[in-house]
Structures are given as structure tokens and as C-alpha cells.
C-alpha positions as CSV (number, residue, x, y, z in Angstrom):
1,X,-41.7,51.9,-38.2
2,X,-40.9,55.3,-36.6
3,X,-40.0,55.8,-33.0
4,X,-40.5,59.9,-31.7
5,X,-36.9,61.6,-31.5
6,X,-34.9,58.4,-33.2
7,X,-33.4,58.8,-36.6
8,X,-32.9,55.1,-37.9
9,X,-32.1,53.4,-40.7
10,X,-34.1,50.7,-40.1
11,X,-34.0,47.8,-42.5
12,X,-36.8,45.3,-43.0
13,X,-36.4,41.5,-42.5
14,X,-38.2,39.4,-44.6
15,X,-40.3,37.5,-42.0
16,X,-44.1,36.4,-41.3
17,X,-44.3,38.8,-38.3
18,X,-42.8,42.9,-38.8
19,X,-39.4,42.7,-38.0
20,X,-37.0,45.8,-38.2
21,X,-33.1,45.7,-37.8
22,X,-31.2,48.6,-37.6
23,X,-27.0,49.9,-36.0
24,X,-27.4,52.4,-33.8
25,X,-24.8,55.0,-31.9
26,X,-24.1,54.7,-28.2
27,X,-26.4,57.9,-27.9
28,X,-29.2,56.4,-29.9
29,X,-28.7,52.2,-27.8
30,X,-30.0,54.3,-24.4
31,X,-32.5,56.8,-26.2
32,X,-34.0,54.2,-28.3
33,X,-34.4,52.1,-25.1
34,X,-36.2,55.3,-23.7
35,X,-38.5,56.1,-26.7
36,X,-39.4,52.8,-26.4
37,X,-40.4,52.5,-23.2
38,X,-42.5,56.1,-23.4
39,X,-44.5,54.6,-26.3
40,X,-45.3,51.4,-24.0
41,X,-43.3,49.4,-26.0
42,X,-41.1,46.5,-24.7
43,X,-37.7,44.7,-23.7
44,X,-37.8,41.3,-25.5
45,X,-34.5,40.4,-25.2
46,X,-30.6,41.4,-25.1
47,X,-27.6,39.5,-26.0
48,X,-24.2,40.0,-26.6
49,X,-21.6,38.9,-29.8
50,X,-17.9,38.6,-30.5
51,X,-18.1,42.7,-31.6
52,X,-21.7,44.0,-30.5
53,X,-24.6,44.7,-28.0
54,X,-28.1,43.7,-29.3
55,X,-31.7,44.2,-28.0
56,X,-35.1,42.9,-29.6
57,X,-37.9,45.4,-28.3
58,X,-41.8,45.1,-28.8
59,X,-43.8,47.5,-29.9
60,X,-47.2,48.2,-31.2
61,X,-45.3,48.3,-35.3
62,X,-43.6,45.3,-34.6
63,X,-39.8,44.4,-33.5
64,X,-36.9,46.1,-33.4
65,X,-33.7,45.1,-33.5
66,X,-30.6,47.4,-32.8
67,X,-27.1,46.5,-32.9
68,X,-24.7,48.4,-31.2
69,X,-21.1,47.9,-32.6
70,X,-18.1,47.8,-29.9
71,X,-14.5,48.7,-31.1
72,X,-12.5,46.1,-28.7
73,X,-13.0,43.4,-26.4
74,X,-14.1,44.4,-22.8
75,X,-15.9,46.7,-24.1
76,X,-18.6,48.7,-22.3
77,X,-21.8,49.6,-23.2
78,X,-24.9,51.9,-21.3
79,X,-26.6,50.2,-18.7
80,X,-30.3,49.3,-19.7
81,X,-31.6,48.5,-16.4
82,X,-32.9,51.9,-15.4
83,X,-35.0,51.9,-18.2
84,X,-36.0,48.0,-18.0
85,X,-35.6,46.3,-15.3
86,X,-35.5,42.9,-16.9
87,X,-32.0,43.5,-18.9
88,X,-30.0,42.9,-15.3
89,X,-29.9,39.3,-15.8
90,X,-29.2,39.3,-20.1
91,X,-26.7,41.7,-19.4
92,X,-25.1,39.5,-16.6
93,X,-24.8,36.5,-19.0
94,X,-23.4,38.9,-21.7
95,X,-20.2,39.6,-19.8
96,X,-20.2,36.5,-19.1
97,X,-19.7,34.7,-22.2
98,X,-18.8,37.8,-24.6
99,X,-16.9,40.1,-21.9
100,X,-18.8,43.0,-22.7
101,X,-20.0,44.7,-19.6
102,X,-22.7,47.2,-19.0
103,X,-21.3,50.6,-17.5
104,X,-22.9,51.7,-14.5
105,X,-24.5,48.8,-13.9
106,X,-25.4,47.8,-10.1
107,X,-25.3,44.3,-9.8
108,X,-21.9,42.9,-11.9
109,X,-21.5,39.4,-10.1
110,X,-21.5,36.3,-12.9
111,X,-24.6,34.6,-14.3
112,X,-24.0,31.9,-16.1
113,X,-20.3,31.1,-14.8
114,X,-20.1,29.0,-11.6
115,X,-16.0,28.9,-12.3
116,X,-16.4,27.1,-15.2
117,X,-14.1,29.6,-17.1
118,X,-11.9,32.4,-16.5
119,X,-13.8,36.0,-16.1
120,X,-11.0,36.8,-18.7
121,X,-11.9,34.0,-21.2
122,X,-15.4,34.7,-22.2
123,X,-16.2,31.5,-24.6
124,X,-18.1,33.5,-27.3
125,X,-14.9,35.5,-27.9
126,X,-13.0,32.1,-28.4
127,X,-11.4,32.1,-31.8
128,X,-11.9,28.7,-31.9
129,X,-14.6,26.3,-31.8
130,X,-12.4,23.4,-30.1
131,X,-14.0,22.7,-26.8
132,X,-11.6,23.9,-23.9
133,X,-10.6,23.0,-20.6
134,X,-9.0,25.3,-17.6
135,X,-7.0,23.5,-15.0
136,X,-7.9,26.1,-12.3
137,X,-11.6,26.0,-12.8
138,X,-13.2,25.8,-9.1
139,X,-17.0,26.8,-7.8
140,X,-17.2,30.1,-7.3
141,X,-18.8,31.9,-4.1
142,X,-21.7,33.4,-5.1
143,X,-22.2,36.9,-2.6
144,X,-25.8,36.3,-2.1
145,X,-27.5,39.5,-0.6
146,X,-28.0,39.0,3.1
147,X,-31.3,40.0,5.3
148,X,-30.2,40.8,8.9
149,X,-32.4,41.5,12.1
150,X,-34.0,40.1,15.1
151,X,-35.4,36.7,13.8
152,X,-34.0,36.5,10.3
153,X,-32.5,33.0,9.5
154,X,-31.9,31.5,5.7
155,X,-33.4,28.9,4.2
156,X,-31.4,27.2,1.2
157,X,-33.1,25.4,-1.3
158,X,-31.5,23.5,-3.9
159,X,-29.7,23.5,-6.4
160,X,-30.5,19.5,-6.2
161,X,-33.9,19.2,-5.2
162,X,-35.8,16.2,-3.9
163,X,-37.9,15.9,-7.4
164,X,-36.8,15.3,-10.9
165,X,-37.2,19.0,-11.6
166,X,-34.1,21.1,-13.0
167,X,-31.3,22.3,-10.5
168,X,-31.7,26.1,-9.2
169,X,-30.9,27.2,-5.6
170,X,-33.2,29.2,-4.0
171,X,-32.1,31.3,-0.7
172,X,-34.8,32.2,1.6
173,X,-34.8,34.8,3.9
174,X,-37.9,34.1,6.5
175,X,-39.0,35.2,10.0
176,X,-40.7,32.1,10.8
177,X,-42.3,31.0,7.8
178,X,-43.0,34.4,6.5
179,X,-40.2,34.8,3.5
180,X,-38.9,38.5,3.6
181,X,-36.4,37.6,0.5
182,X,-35.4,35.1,-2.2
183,X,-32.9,35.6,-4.2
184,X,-32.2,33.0,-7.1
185,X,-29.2,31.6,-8.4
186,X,-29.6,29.6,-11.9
187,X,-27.2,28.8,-14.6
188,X,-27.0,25.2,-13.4
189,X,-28.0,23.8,-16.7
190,X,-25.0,25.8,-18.7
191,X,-24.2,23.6,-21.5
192,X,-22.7,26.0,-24.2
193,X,-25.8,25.9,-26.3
194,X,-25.0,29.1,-27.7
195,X,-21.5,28.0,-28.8
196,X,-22.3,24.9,-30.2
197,X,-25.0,26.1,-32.5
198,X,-21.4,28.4,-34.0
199,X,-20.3,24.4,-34.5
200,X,-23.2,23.0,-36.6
201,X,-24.5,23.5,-40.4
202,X,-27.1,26.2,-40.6
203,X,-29.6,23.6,-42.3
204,X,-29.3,21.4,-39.4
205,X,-29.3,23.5,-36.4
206,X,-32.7,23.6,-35.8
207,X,-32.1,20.0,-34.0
208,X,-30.1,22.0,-31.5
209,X,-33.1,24.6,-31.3
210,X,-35.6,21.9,-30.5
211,X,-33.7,20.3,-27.4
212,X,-32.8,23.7,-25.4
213,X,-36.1,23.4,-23.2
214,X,-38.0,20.2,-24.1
215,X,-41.7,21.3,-23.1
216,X,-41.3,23.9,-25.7
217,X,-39.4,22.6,-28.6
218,X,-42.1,22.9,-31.1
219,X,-42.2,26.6,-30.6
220,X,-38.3,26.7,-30.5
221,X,-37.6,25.0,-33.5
222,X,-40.3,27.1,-35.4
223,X,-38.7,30.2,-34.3
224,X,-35.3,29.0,-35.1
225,X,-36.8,27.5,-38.9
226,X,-38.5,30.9,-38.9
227,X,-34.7,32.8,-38.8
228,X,-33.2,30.7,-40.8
229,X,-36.2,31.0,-43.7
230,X,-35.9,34.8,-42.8
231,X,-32.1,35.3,-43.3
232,X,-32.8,33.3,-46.8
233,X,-36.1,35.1,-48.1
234,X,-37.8,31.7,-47.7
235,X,-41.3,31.8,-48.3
236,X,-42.5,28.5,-46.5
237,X,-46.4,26.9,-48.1
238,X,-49.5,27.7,-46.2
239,X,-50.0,23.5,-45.4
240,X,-46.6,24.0,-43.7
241,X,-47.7,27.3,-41.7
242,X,-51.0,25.8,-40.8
243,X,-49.5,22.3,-39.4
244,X,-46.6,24.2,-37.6
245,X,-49.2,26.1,-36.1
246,X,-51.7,23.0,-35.1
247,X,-48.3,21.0,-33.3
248,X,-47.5,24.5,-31.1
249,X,-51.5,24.5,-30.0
250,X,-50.9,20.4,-29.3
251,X,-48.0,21.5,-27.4
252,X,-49.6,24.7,-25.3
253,X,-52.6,22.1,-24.6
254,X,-50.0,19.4,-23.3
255,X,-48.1,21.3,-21.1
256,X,-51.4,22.9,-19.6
257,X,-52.7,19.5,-18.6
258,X,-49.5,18.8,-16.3
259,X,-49.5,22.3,-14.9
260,X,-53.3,22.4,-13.8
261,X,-52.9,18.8,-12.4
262,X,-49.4,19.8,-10.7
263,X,-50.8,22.8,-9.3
264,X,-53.7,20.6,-7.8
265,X,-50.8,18.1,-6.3
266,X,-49.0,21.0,-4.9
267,X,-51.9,21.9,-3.1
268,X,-52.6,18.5,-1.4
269,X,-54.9,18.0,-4.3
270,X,-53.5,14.4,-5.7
271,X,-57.1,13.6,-7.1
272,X,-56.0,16.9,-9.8
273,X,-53.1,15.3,-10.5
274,X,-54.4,11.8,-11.6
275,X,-56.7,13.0,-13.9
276,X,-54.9,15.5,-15.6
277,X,-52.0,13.5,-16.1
278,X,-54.5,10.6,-17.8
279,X,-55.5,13.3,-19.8
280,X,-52.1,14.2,-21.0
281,X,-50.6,10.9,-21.2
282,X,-53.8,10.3,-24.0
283,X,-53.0,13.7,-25.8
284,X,-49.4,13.0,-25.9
285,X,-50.0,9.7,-27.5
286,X,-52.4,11.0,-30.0
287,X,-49.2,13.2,-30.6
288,X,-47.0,10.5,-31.0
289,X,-49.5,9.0,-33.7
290,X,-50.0,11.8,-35.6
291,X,-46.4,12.9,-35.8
292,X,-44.3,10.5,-35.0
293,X,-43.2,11.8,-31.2
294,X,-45.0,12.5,-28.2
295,X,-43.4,16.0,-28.4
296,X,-43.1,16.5,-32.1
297,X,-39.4,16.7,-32.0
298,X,-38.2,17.5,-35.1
299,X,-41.0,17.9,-36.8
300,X,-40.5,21.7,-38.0
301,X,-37.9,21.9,-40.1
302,X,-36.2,24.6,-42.4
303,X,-38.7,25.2,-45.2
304,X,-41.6,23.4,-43.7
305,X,-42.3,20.0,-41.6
306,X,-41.9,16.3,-42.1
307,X,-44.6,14.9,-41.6
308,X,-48.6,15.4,-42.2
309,X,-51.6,14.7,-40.5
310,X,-54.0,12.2,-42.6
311,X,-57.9,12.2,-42.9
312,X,-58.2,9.4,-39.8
313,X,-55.7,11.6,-37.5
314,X,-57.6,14.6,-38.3
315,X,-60.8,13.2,-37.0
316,X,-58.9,11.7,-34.2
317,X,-58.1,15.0,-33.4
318,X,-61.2,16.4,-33.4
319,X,-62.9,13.5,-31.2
320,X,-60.3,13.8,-28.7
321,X,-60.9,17.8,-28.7
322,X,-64.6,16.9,-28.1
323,X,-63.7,14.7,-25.2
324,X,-61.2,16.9,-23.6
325,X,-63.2,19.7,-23.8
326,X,-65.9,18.2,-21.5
327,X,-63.5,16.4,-18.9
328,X,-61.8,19.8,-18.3
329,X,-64.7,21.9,-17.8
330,X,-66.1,19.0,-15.5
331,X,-62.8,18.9,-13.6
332,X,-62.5,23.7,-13.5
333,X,-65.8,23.4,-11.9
334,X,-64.3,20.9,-9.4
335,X,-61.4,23.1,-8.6
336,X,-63.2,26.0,-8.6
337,X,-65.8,24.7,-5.9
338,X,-62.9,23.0,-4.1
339,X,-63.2,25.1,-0.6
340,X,-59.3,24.0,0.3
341,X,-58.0,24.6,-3.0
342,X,-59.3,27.9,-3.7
343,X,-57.8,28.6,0.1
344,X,-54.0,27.9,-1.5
345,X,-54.7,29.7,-4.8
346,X,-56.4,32.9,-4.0
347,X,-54.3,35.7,-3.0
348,X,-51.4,33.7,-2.8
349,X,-47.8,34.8,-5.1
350,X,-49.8,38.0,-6.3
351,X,-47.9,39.9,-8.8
352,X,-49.9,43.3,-9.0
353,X,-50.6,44.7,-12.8
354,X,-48.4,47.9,-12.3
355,X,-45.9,45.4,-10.9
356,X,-45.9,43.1,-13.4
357,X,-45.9,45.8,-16.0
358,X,-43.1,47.9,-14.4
359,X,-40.7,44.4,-14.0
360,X,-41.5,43.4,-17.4
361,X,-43.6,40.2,-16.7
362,X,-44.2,38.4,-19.9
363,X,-46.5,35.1,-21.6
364,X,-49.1,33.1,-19.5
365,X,-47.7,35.0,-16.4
366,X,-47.8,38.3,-17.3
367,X,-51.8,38.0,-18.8
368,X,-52.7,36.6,-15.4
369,X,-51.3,40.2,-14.2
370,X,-52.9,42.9,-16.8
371,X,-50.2,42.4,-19.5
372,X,-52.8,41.6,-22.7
373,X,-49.9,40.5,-24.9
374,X,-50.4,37.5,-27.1
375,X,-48.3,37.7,-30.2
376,X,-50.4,35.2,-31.6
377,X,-53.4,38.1,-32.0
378,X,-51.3,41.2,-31.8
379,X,-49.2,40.7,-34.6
380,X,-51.2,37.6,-36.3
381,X,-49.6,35.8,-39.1
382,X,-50.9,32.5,-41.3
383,X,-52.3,30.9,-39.8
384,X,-53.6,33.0,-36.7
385,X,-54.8,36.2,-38.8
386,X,-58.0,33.5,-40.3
387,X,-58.2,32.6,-36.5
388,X,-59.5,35.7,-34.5
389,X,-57.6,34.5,-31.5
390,X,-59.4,35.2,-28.2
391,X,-56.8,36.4,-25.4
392,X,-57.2,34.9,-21.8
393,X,-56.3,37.4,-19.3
394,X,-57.0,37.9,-15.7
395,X,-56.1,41.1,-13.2
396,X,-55.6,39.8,-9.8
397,X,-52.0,38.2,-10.7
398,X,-52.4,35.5,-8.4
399,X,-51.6,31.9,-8.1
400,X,-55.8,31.5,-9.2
401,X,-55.8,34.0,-12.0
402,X,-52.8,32.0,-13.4
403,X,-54.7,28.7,-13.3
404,X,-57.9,31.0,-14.6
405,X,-55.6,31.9,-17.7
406,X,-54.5,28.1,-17.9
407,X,-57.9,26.6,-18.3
408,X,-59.1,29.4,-20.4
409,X,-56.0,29.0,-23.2
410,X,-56.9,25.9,-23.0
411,X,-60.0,25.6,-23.8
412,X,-59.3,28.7,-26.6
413,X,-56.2,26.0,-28.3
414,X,-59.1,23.1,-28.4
415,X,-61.0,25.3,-30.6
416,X,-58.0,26.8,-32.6
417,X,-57.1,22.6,-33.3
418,X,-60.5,22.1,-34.4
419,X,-60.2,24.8,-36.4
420,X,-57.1,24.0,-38.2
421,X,-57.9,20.0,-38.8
422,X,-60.9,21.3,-40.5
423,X,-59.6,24.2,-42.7
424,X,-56.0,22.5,-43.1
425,X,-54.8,23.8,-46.7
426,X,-53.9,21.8,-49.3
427,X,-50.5,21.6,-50.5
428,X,-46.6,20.5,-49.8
429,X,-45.4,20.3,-47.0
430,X,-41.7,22.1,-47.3
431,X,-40.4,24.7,-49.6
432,X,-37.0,24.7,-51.0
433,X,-34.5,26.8,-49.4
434,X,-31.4,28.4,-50.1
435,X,-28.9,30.2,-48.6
436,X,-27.6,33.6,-49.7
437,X,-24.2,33.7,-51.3
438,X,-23.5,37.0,-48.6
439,X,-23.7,37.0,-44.8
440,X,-27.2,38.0,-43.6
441,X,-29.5,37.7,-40.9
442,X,-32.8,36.7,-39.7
443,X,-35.1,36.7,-37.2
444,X,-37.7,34.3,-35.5
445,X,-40.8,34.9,-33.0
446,X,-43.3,32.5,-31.7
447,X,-45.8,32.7,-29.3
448,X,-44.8,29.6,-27.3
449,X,-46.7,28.2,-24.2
450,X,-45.0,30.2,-21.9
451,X,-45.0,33.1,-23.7
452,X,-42.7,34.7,-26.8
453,X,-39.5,32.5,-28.2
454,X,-37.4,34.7,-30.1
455,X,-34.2,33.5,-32.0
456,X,-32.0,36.1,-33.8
457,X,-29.6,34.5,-36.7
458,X,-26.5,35.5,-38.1
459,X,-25.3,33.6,-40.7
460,X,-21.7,34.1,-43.0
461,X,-21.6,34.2,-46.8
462,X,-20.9,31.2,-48.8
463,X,-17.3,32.0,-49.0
464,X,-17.4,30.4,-45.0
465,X,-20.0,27.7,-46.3
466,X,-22.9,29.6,-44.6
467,X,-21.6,29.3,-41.2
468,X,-23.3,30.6,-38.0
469,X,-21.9,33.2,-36.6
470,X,-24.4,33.7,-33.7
471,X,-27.5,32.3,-33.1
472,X,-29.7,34.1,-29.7
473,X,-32.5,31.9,-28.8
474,X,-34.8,34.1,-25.9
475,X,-37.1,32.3,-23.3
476,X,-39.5,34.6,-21.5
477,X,-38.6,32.7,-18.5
478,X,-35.3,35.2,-18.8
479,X,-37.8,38.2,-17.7
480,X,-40.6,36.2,-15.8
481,X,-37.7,34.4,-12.7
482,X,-36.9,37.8,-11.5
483,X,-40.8,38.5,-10.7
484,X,-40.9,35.4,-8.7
485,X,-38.3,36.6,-6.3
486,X,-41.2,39.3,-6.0
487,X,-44.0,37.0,-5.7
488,X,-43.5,35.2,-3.0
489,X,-42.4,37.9,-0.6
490,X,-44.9,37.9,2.3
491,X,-46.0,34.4,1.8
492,X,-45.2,31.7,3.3
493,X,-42.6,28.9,3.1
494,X,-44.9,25.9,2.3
495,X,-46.5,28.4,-0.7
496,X,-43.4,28.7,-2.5
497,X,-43.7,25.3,-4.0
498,X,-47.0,26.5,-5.3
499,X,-46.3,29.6,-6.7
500,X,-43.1,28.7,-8.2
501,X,-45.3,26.0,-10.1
502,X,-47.7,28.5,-11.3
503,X,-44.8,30.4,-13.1
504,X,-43.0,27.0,-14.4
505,X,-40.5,29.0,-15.7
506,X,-37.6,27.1,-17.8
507,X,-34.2,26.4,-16.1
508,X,-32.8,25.5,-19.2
509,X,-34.0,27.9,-21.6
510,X,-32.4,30.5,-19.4
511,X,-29.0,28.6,-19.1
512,X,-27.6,28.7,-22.3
């Protein structure tokens, strides 16, 4: 890989998908982020550790991962957000639980602590891993940005809220019902995820991975089992690749089913809602037969999977495909010749394609607005490269173009399944892996429902019995809740409930 004007020693990581790692200078941190962006490359994500600054960026070679070291705590680093606007938020969470803090930087006020710690006692930094307690914790006041004029009045939302979705508080700023503002306030769902996984064996970590946001822990645990196989130059069989591949398409299938029918119920539509969540109760249980959990929990594990798929599960599978496939194209045609629903969909939360692009708008979300990324095609790997993967995208970034890209992935993972029960390769199911005497590294990415997971893995040598020394796990929701704040601005009240479902961005996966 060579970026124009960067001089890098870049070192390759052994991994399915290209992945570069490389220590830069302070000069090189803000010019790579600037060569990247001029080849129309991408922020992925940013983290902090105990010593350093890291970023993950996409681009056309592959990723890149730069490290730059600090010399002492409180360090400072060049702010990032000039060049992408999506680092604001990743860098906010960095000072808060590693105390490094972006110089220059606008918007400084905490992320993930609601008062939980002292600003001085970042718990990445800990020497320790025994869990601690601060008498004078309290709830901070969070200075939310005010909107002022004739008319103006704030509408708070959350961070309880009236369902049995995840707590976030929204703060409205409306004349009438027309919203002029939201601003978003998350972390509510901070549970030292990132610290723990410091706590755990290496081998068994990829428990933790699975459980950080539940409608995606197939894709988490791959890309964690992924890093790990990377830092030890395990080469995992193709049966194992192939059957981690078929649970992630189960899972994008499931968790489009109870999107399209919850975007139907948001929109008055309960008839949506009953029948796609019959169709997904079925799936799931087909899940739970096949693999032993309606989710698959657990089921991708360092070196390979537990469990395989028999000849009468594989038919299963393909009869239900058959099935599926006909009920959903029966029920897009009702939706799209629903008169009232098409009134709630079109136009509404519309995230223009230079918008999308110039925020950084990632997965599902992001191909409903011109952003043709799908790592699943661009950078292919067993067993996607036998695929050819067909990429749903849509231009008019609206609530409609998101359920447009919804039915359409669909309908593309019912013939990837098919696919992949019939040409399933024969062989073991796990590989044996072993962990390098010295520290090293690794690196994991997966094309998850929602769009890419990323994990990065550093690991001690065997001298500290292979301990974790920091393991980043990146949800695209990270970049894709900012560019709601800028959906719903000039809509109306009642929509927000609508569009926010057509993002479904995690709560948790973006709390760690």
C-alpha cells in the first residue's frame, strides 16, 4: 500500500482482508489523515490506549492502521475533526477513558462519563484491573447547545423511553412540530466493556465480543475470532469460513425482518409488523435448530465454529429461503402500493449523498445515500470472493431508499444462503491455534448488518500469559448517530420515531 506524500513503514497483518499497521510521527497522524481523505479513502475508527492514539482508515488497498505514540499521560494529540467529521465523538470517549485529548478540538465536553469517574482518573490508564469505586461520583450537567428565538421551546426525550429500546436522550429544539435541532446524548449503556476484555484470557474473550450489541454478535465475535487468529498467524479451514459466513447472512436476514415490520408499525402500519415478525420468529427458530441459539451466540469461536449444519438443516434452509423469498416480495409490493405508507417514507429524514459522504455515513445507511461500500464485495474474502456479491444501493437517502436497500439485501442474503448450503466445503470445523511467545497484534473486519465491525487486538507475550492489553471493538453506529441529528432537521416531531428506526443504530455498541 502507498499513500501520495507519506513515507511509512507499513507492516502487513496476516489477515483474510489487507490490513496494514504502521507508527507514525505527529506530522505524519494529521497528513496521513489528509492523504487519505484526497484519495477518497475513509475514517473507520479511532481509539485511544494507555500510551497511544490509533485510527483504522479505508481505502481502496485496504486498511490502515497508524499508531501514534504519546510520551505522558494527558497527552495531546492533532485534532482529526477538520479533516473527518466523524472522529468528534471517538475522540470524546478517548479522553474519556484514556485522558488523551485532542488539541484544538471544538467540542471537549465528556462522552462516555455521566460522573461515573473523575475527569482525572481515566479507567484505561488504571494500573490495575480491580474494579473501583469514587465516593464523590454524581450526574454531571451535560451543557447541551441551546436554540433561542421567537417560538423555540425544547422537547426532551428520554433517556428512559416508553419502549423496551436502549436508554439515549434526545433534546429537541422545535417551532411547533418543525425540529430546528437535536442534539443526542448516549453513553447510557457504559459498562466498561473495554476494560473488562484487559481482565479475560485471550482464548476466551470472544464471549465478551459476542454480547456488546446482541443483534450483531455473530459479526462481532467473527471480527474479534478474526484478530485474535490474525495476531497468531491462524489460518482458520474453508468449512469454518463458509459457515461463519452463512450465520452473519442468517443474522443480516433476521434483523431485516424486524426492521421492515417496525418501520411499517411506526408508520401506523401494524398489519407490517405482524407479518414480519412471524416471519422472523420462524427464521430465528430455524436458527436455533441449526445452531443451537436463536442468535448463534457463541458459535464462532477462535480457530473456527462449534457447531455444523447437517444434510436435513441444509435443506431446511433452502426450503425456508424458498418460502421467504415469496412472502417478502408479496408483502414489498404491499408496501410499495401502500398510498399512506409511502406518504411517511418518501422524502422524510433525507440524508443527501454529498451529505452523507462529507459526514462519513457508513453500512445500510450510508448505501441508501450514494456511499457504494460493502466490504463484503470490495475487499471479498472466502467465502464472498466465489460469491459475486450484488451491492444494494439507493440515492435519495431517505427513510424509502433505506427500506429500498433493506428489502434488496435481503433478498441478495437469501441467495448468498442458498448459495452457501449448497457449495458448503468439506472439512473441520476449527483449526488449532496458538499464541505467539512475543506481544503482537491483530486485526478484525466484518461486514455486519449495519455495516463494518472492526476489532483491533493487542495481545502481551507469553512471559504475561498472553494477556490483552487492548482490545477496540468499532460499531458503525459510532459514525452513522451524528447524521441523524442531521436527518431529522426540518421534519417533524411525530417523524422522528420513524427515521430514527430506519438508522437503528446501536446504543450499546457505541457505549463501551
Amino acid at each position: 500500500m502507498k499513500i501520495a506524500g507519506l513515507n511509512l513503514e507499513l507492516q502487513p497483518m496476516p489477515a483474510p482482508v489487507p490490513i496494514w499497521h504502521a507508527s507514525v510521527s505527529v506530522e505524519d497522524w494529521s497528513a496521513a489523515a489528509l492523504a487519505v481523505r484526497d484519495v477518497g479513502g475513509r475514517l473507520l475508527a479511532l481509539w485511544g490506549t494507555r500510551n497511544a492514539i490509533c485510527a483504522a482508515y479505508v481505502v481502496l488497498d485496504g486498511l490502515l492502521w497508524l499508531e501514534l505514540p504519546l510520551a505522558a499521560a494527558n497527552a495531546g494529540y492533532p485534532d482529526l475533526t477538520p479533516v473527518f467529521a466523524a472522529a468528534a465523538r471517538m475522540q470524546r470517549a478517548a479522553s474519556d477513558l484514556c485522558g488523551i485529548h485532542a488539541e484544538g478540538a471544538k467540542d471537549t465536553r465528556p462522552w462516555l462519563n455521566h460522573g461515573a469517574w473523575p475527569a482525572d482518573h481515566p479507567p484505561l490508564r488504571a494500573s490495575t484491573g480491580e474494579a473501583q469505586q469514587f465516593a464523590d461520583a454524581q450526574l454531571l450537567d451535560y451543557p447541551f447547545v441551546r436554540v433561542e428565538g421567537d417560538g423555540v421551546h425544547e422537547i426532551a426525550v428520554g433517556p428512559v423511553h416508553a419502549g423496551v429500546i436502549e436508554p439515549g436522550h434526545f433534546r429537541f429544539s422545535v417551532v411547533g412540530e418543525k425540529v430546528l435541532r437535536l442534539e443526542q446524548r448516549l453513553g447510557y449503556t457504559h459498562k466498561g466493556i473495554e476494560q473488562r476484555f484487559t481482565e479475560l484470557p485471550a482464548l476466551d474473550a470472544y464471549r465478551l465480543a459476542g454480547r456488546i450489541s446482541g443483534d450483531s454478535t455473530v459479526a462481532y465475535a467473527w471480527a474479534y475470532c478474526m484478530a485474535l487468529e490474525s495476531a497468531a498467524g491462524c489460518d482458520i479451514t474453508p468449512r469454518a469460513r463458509w459457515l461463519r459466513a452463512l450465520m452473519l447472512e442468517r443474522e443480516r436476514v433476521a434483523n431485516h425482518l424486524g426492521d421492515l415490520g417496525a418501520l411499517g408499525n411506526d408508520a401506523a402500519f401494524a398489519f407490517g409488523l405482524a407479518q414480519f415478525s412471524r416471519l422472523r420468529e420462524d427464521w430465528l427458530r430455524l436458527s436455533h435448530s441449526a445452531f443451537g441459539h436463536r442468535l448463534m451466540m457463541d458459535c464462532c469461536v477462535p480457530g473456527g465454529v462449534t457447531c455444523d449444519v447437517k444434510r436435513p438443516q441444509r435443506e431446511a434452509m433452502m426450503l425456508q429461503c424458498d418460502e421467504l423469498q415469496r412472502e417478502v416480495l408479496t408483502l414489498r409490493t404491499i408496501y410499495e402500493e401502500h398510498a399512506g405508507l409511502q406518504d411517511r417514507f418518501m422524502t422524510t429524514g433525507r440524508v443527501s449523498p454529498e451529505l452523507a459522504a462529507r459526514l462519513g455515513l457508513t453500512g445500510l445507511a450510508g448505501r441508501a445515500s450514494g456511499q457504494a461500500w460493502d466490504l463484503r464485495s470490495d475487499h471479498a474474502f472466502v467465502p464472498y470472493d466465489q460469491l459475486q456479491l450484488k451491492m444494494a444501493t439507493h440515492r435519495n437517502g431517505d427513510v424509502a431508499a433505506r427500506v429500498t436497500v433493506r428489502f434488496e439485501e435481503l433478498m441478495e442474503s437469501l441467495r448468498l444462503i442458498r448459495s452457501m448450503v449448497v457449495d458448503l466445503p468439506a472439512g473441520e470445523l476449527a483449526a488449532p491455534l496458538s499464541l505467539p511467545e512475543q506481544a503482537t497484534r491483530g486485526a478484525g473486519w466484518v461486514e455486519g448488518w449495519r455495516g463494518e465491525i472492526f476489532v483491533a487486538l493487542e495481545l502481551a507475550g507469553a512471559e504475561h500469559k498472553h494477556a490483552i492489553l487492548r482490545c477496540h471493538c468499532h460499531d458503525p453506529s459510532w459514525q452513522n448517530w451524528p447524521v441523524l441529528e442531521h436527518a431529522v432537521i426540518g421534519n417533524i416531531v411525530p417523524d422522528f420515531p420513524l427515521i430514527n428506526k430506519s438508522f437503528n443504530l446501536s446504543y450499546s455498541g457505541s457505549d463501551l
